[in-house]
FIDREN-400087 format. One record per residue (C-alpha): x negated, y, z negated; residue in one letter. Coordinates in nm, 2 decimals, always signed. Each point is the difference from the previous one (the first is absolute). Layout:
<nodes>
<x:X; y:Y; z:Z; residuo:A>
...
</nodes>
This chain:
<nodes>
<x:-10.04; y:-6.97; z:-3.72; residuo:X>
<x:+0.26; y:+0.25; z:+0.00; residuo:X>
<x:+0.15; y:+0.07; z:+0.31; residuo:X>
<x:+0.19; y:+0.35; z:+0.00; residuo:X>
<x:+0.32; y:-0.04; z:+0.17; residuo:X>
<x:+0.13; y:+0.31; z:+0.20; residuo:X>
<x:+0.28; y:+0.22; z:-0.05; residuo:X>
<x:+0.14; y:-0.08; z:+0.32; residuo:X>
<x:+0.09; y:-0.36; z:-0.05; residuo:X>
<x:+0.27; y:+0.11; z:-0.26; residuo:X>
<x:+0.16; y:+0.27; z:+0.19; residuo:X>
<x:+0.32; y:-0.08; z:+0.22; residuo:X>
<x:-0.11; y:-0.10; z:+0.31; residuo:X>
<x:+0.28; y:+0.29; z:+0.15; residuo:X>
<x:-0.24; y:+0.27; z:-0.15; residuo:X>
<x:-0.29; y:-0.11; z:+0.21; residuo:X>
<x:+0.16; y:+0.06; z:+0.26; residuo:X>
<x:-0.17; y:+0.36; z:+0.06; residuo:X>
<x:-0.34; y:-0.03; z:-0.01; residuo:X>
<x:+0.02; y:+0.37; z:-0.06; residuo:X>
<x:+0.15; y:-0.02; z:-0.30; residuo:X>
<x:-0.19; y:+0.06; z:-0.31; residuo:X>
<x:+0.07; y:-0.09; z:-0.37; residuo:X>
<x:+0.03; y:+0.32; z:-0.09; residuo:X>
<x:+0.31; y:+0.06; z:+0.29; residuo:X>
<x:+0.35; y:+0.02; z:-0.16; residuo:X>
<x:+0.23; y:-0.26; z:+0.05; residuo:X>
<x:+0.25; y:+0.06; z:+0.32; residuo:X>
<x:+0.26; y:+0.26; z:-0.03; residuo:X>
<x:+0.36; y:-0.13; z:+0.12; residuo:X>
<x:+0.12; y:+0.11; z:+0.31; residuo:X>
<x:+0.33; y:+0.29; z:+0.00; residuo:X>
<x:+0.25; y:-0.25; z:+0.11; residuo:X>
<x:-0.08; y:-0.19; z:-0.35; residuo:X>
<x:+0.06; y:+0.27; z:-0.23; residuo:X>
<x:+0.36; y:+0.16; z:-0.09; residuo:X>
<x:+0.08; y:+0.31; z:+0.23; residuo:X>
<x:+0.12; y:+0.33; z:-0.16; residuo:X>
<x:+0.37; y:+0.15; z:+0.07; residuo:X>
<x:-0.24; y:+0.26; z:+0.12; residuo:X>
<x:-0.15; y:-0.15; z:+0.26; residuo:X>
<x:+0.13; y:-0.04; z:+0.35; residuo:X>
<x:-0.11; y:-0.23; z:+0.28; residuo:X>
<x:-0.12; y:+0.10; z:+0.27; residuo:X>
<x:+0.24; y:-0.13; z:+0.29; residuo:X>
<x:+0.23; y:+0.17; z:-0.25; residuo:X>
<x:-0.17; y:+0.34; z:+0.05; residuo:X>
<x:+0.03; y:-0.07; z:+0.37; residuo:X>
<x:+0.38; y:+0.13; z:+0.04; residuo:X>
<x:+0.23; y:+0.14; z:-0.18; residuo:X>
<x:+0.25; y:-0.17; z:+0.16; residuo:X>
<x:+0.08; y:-0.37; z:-0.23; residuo:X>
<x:+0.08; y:-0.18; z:+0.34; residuo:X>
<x:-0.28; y:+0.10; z:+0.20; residuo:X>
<x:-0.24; y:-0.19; z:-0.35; residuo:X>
<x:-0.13; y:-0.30; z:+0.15; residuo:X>
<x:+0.09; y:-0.14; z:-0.32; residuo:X>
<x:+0.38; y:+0.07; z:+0.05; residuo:X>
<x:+0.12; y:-0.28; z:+0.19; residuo:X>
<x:-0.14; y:-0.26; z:-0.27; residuo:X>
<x:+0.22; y:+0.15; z:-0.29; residuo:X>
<x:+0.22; y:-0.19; z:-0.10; residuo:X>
<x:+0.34; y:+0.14; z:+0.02; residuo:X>
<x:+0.35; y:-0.09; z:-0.17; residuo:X>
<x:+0.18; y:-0.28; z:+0.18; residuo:X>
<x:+0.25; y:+0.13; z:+0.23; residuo:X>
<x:-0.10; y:+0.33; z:+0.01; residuo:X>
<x:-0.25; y:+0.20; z:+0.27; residuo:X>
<x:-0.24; y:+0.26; z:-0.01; residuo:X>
<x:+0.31; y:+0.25; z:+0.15; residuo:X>
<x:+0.21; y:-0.10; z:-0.31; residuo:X>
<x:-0.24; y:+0.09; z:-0.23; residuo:X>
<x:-0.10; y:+0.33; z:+0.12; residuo:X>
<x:+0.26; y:+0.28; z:-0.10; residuo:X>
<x:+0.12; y:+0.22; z:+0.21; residuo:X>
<x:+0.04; y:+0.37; z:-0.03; residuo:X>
<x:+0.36; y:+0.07; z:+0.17; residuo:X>
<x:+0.32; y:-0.18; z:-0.09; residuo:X>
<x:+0.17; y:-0.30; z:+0.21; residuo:X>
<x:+0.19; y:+0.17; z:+0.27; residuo:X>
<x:+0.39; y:-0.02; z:-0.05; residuo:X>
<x:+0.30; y:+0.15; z:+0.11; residuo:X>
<x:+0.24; y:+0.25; z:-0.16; residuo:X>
<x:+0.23; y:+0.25; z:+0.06; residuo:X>
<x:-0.09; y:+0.33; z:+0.09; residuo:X>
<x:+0.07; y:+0.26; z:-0.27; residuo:X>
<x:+0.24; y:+0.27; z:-0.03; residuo:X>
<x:-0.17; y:+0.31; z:+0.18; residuo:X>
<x:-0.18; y:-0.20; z:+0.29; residuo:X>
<x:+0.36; y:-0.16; z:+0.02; residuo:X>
<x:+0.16; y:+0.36; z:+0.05; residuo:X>
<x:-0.26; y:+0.13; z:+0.26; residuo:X>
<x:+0.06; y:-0.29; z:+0.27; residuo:X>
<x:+0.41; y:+0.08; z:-0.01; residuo:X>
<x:+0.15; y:+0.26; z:+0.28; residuo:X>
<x:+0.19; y:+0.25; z:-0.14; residuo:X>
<x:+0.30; y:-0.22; z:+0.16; residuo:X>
<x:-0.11; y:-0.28; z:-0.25; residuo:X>
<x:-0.05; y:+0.19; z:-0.30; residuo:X>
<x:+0.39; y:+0.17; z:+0.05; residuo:X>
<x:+0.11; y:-0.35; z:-0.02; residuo:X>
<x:-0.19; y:-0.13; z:-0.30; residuo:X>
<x:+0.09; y:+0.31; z:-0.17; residuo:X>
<x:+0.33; y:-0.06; z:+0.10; residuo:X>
<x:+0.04; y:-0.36; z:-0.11; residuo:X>
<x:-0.18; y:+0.09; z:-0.30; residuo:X>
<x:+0.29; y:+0.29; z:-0.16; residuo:X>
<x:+0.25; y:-0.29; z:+0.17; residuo:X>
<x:-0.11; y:-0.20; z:-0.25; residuo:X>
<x:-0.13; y:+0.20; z:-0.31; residuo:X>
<x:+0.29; y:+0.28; z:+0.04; residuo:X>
<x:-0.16; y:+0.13; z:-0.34; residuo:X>
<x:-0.29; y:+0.12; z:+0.24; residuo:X>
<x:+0.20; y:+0.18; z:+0.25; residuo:X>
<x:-0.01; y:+0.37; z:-0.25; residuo:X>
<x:-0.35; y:-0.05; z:-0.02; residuo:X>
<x:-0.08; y:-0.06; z:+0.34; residuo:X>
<x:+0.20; y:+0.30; z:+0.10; residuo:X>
<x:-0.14; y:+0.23; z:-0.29; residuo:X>
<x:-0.37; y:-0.08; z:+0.10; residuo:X>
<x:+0.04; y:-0.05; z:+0.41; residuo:X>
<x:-0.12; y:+0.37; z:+0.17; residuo:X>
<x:+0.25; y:+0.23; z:+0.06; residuo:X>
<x:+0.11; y:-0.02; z:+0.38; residuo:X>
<x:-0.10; y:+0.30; z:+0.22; residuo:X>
<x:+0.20; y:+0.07; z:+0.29; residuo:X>
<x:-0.27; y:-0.08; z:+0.23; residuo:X>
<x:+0.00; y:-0.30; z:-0.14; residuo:X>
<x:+0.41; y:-0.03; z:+0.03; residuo:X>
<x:-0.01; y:+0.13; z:+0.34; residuo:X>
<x:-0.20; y:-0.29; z:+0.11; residuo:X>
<x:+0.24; y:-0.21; z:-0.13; residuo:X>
<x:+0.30; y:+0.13; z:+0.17; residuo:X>
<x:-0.18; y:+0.01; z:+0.34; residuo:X>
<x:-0.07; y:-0.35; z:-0.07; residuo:X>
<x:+0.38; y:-0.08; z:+0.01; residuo:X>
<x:+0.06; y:+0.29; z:+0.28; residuo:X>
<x:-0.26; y:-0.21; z:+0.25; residuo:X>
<x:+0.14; y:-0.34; z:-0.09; residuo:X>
<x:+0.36; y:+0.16; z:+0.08; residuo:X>
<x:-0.13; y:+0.16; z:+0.34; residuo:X>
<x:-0.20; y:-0.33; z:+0.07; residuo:X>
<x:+0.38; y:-0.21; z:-0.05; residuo:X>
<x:+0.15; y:+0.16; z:+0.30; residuo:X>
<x:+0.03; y:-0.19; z:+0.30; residuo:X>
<x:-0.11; y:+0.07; z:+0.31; residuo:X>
<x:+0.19; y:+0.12; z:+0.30; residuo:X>
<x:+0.26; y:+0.15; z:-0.24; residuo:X>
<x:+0.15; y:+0.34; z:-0.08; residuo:X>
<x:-0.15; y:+0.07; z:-0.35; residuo:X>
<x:+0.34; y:+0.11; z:-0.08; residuo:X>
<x:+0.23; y:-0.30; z:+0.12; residuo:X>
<x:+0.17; y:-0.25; z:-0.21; residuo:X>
<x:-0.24; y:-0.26; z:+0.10; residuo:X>
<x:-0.30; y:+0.18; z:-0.10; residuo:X>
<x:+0.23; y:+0.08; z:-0.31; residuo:X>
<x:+0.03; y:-0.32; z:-0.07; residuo:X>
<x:-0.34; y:-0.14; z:+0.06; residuo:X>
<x:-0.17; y:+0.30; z:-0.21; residuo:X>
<x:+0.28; y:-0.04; z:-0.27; residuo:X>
<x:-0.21; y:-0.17; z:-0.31; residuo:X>
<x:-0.29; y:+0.22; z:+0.05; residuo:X>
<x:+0.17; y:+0.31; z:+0.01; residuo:X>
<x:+0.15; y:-0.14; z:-0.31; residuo:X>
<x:-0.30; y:-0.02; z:-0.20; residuo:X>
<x:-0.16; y:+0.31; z:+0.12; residuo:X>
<x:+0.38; y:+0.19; z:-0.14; residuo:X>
<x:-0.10; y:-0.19; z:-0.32; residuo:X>
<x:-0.35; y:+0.11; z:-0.04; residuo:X>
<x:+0.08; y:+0.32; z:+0.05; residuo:X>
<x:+0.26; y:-0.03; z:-0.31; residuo:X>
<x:-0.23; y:-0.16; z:-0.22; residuo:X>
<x:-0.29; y:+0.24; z:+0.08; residuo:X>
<x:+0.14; y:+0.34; z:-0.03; residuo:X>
<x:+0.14; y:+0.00; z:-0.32; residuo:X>
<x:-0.38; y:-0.04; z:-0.12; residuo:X>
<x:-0.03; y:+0.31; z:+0.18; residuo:X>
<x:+0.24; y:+0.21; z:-0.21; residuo:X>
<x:+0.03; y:+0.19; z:-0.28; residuo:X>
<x:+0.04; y:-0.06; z:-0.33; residuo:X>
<x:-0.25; y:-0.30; z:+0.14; residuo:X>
<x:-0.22; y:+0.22; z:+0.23; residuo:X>
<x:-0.07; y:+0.35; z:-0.15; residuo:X>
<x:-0.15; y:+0.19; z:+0.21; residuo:X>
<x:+0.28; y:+0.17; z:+0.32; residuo:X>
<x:-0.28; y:+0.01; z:+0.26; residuo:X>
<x:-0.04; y:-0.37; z:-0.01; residuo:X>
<x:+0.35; y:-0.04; z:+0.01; residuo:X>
<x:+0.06; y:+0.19; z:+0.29; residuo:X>
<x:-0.28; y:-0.14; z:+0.19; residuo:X>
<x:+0.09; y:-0.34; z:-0.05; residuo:X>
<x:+0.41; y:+0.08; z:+0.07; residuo:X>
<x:-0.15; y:+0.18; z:+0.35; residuo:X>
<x:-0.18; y:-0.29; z:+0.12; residuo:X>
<x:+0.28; y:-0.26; z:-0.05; residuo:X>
<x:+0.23; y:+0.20; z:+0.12; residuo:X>
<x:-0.21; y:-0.01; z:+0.32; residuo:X>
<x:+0.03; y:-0.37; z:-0.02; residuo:X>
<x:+0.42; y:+0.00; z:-0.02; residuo:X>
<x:-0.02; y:+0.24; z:+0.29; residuo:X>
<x:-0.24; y:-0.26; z:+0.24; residuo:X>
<x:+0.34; y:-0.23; z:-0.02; residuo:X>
<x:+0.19; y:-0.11; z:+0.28; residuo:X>
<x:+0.30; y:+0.23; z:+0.03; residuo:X>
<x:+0.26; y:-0.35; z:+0.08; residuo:X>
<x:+0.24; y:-0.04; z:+0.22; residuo:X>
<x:+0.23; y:-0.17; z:-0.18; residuo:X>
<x:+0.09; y:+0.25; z:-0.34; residuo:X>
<x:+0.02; y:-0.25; z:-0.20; residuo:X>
<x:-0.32; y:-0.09; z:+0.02; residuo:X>
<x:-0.07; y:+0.38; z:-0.09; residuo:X>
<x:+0.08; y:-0.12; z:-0.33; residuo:X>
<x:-0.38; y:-0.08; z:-0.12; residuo:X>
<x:-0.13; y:+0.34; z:+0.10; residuo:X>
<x:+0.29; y:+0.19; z:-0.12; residuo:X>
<x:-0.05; y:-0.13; z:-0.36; residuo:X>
<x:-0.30; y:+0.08; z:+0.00; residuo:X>
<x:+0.01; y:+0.37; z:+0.08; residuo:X>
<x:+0.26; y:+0.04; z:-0.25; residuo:X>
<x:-0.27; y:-0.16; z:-0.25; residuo:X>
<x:-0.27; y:+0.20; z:+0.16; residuo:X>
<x:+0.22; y:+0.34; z:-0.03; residuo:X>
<x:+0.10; y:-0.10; z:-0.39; residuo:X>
<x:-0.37; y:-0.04; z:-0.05; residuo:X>
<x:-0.14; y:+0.37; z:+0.18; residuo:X>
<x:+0.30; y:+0.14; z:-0.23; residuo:X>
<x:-0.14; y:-0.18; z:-0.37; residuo:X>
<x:-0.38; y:+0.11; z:+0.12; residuo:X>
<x:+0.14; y:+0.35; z:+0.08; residuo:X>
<x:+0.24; y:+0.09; z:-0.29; residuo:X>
<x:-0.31; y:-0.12; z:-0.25; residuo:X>
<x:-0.26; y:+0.21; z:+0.16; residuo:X>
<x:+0.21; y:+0.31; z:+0.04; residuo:X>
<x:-0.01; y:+0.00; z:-0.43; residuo:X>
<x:-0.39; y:+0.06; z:+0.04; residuo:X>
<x:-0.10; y:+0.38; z:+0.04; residuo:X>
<x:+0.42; y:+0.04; z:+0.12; residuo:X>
<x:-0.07; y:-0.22; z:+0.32; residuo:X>
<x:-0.23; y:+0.25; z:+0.21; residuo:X>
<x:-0.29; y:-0.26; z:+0.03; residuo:X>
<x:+0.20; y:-0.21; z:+0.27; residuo:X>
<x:-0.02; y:+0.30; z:+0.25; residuo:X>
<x:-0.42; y:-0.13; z:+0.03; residuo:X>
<x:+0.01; y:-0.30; z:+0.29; residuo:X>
<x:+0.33; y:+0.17; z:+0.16; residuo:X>
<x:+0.23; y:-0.25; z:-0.16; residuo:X>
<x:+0.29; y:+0.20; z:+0.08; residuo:X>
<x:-0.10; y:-0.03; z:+0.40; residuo:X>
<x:-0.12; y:-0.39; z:-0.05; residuo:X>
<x:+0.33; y:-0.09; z:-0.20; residuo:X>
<x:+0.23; y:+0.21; z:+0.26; residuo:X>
<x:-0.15; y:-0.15; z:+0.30; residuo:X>
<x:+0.04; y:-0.36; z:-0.16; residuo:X>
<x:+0.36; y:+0.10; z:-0.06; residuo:X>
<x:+0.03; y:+0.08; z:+0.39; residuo:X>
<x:-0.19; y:-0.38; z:+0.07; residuo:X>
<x:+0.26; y:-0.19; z:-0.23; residuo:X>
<x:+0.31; y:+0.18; z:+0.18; residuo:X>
<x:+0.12; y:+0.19; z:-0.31; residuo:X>
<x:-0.04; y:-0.29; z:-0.25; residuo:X>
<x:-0.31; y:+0.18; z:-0.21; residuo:X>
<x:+0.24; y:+0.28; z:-0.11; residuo:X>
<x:-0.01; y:-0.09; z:-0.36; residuo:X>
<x:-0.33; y:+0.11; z:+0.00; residuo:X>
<x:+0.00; y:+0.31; z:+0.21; residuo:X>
<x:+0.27; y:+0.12; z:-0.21; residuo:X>
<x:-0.19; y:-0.06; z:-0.32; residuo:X>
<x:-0.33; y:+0.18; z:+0.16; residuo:X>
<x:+0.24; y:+0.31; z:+0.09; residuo:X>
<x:+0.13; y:+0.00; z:-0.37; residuo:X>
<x:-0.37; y:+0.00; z:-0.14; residuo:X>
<x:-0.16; y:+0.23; z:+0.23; residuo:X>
<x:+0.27; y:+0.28; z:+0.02; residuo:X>
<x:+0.01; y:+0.02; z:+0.36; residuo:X>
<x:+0.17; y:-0.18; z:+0.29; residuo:X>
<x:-0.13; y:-0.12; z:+0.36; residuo:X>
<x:+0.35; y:+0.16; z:+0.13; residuo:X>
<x:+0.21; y:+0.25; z:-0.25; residuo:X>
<x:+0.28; y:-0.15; z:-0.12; residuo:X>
<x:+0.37; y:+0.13; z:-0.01; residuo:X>
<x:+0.00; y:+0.02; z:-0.37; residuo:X>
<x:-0.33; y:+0.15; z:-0.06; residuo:X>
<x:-0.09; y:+0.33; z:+0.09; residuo:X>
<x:-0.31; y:+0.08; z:+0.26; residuo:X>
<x:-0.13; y:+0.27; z:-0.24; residuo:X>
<x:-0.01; y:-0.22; z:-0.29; residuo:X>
<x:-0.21; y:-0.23; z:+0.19; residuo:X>
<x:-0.19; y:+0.30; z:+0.16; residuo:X>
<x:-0.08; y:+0.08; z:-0.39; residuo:X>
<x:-0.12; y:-0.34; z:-0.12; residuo:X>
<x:-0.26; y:-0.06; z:+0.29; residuo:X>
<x:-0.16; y:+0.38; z:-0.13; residuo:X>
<x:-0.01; y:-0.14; z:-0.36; residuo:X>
<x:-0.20; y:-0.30; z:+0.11; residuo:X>
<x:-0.20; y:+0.20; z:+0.25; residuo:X>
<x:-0.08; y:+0.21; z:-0.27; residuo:X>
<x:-0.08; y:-0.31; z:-0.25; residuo:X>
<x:-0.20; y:-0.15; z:+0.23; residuo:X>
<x:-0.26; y:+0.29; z:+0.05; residuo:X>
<x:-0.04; y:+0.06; z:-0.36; residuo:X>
<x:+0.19; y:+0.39; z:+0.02; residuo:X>
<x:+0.38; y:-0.10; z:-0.19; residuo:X>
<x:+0.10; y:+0.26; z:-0.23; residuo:X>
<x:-0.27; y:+0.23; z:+0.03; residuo:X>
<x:+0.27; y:+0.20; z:+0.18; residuo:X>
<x:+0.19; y:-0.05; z:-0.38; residuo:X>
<x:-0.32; y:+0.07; z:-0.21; residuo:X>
<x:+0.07; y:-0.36; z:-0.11; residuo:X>
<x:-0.30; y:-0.01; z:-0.22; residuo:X>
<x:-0.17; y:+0.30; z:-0.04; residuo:X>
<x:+0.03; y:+0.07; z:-0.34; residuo:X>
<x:+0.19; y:+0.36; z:+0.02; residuo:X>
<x:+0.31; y:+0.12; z:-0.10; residuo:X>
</nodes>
């Protein structure tokens, strides 16, 4: 007798597992972590953060020996390091006591820079002078000792260096001040007014030889007032130093340095035509003449008296 044997005994015993299962079911798909994942295709603790170290898969990467997760990550600023500062941030943290000195020891040492430097500096102004030579005037008041006559031998002595280098300022200074150098009169005579003020605030010693400083130096200052005046009474026949009442200023000067500025007065007299007191040699009417002319200059009306310029015959 045939016996018909079932299916069943010939499958694999794992497929009977599921009683479920038919024999018409497909065969079991393998799971995802069989297959080969795409380049595509991200994990899902990876979409967690964006941040690699906060991946709970980070800490079981295996890194290079030696090396740690810092070392590996770069950074977006360089390593900090010292250097020098440069040239302009240099020059802004100098006084201006500190840059005189580096310019200084710079033309000491390149003396083929000291034309340039002098070429390109800006032109001093006499403000700018003046502050300087009040400079050396306080430190000289400043030197005197106390419970002395100004004008004693003691104060001479102990003031001596300073009034020294204020005498020698005063040389180096004015000659900037002068023409051909310094062009136009009015900032000549400005300039020669103020440090003649400066020669007059001297001690008047008691000892003459100690006069000797201040004496020099009118005799400069008066050589100076006579260059500044000759020059600008060759421009429009000297009539333009009349505006300020430089004959007054000079004269009164004059009377301040006991006589010594007569150089200059003399040279004013010459270029203006007219004379603070009339002369012996000169006569009053000639003066009396000259003063009209320049009255008449001044207001515009010479030689309409003549019919200088009126075209008629």
């Amino acid at each position: 007798m045939n016996t018909i044997i079932s299916s069943d005994q010939f499958t694999a015993p794992h497929l009977l597992s599921d009683p479920y299962r038919t024999h018409a079911d497909p065969l079991p798909v393998p799971s995802m972590s069989g297959r080969k994942r795409k380049a595509s295709e991200e994990p899902d603790q990876d979409r967690m953060s964006t941040s690699p170290t906060a991946s709970p898969s980070f800490g079981s990467r295996l890194l290079p020996p030696g090396s740690t997760p810092r070392s590996i990550k770069r950074s977006r600023t360089g390593a900090a390091v010292g250097r020098p500062l440069a040239l302009p941030r240099l020059l802004e943290t100098l006084s201006a006591a500190e840059m005189r000195q580096l310019l200084q020891n710079v033309a000491d040492q390149h003396p083929e820079l000291q034309r340039e430097i002098v070429t390109k500096a800006p032109r001093p102004s006499i403000e700018s002078t003046l502050q300087v030579l009040s400079k050396y005037e306080d430190d000289f008041r400043e030197a005197f000792p106390l419970g002395n006559r100004p004008a004693s031998d003691y104060s001479y002595n102990r003031v001596r260096q300073h009034l020294q280098q204020l005498i020698e300022a005063l040389r180096d200074y004015t000659p900037h001040f002068l023409p051909p150098q310094e062009s136009q009169a009015i900032v000549s005579l400005n300039y020669l007014d103020s440090v003649t003020d400066i020669l007059h605030r001297l001690p008047n010693w008691d000892s003459y030889q100690h006069q000797r400083y201040k004496h020099e130096a009118y005799d400069e200052i008066a050589k100076a007032w006579a260059l500044v005046i000759r020059e600008a009474s060759k421009r429009a026949g000297g009539f333009h130093l009349q505006f300020g009442g430089w004959d007054q200023k000079l004269v009164d000067h004059n009377q301040k340095s006991g006589e010594r500025l007569e150089e200059a007065v003399n040279e004013l007299r010459s270029a203006l035509g007219f004379m603070q007191a009339a002369p012996s040699s000169a006569s009053p009417g000639v003066s009396e003449e000259r003063a009209s002319i320049r009255q008449q200059l001044f207001s515009g009306s010479y030689g309409q008296q003549l019919g200088v310029g009126q075209g008629g015959w």
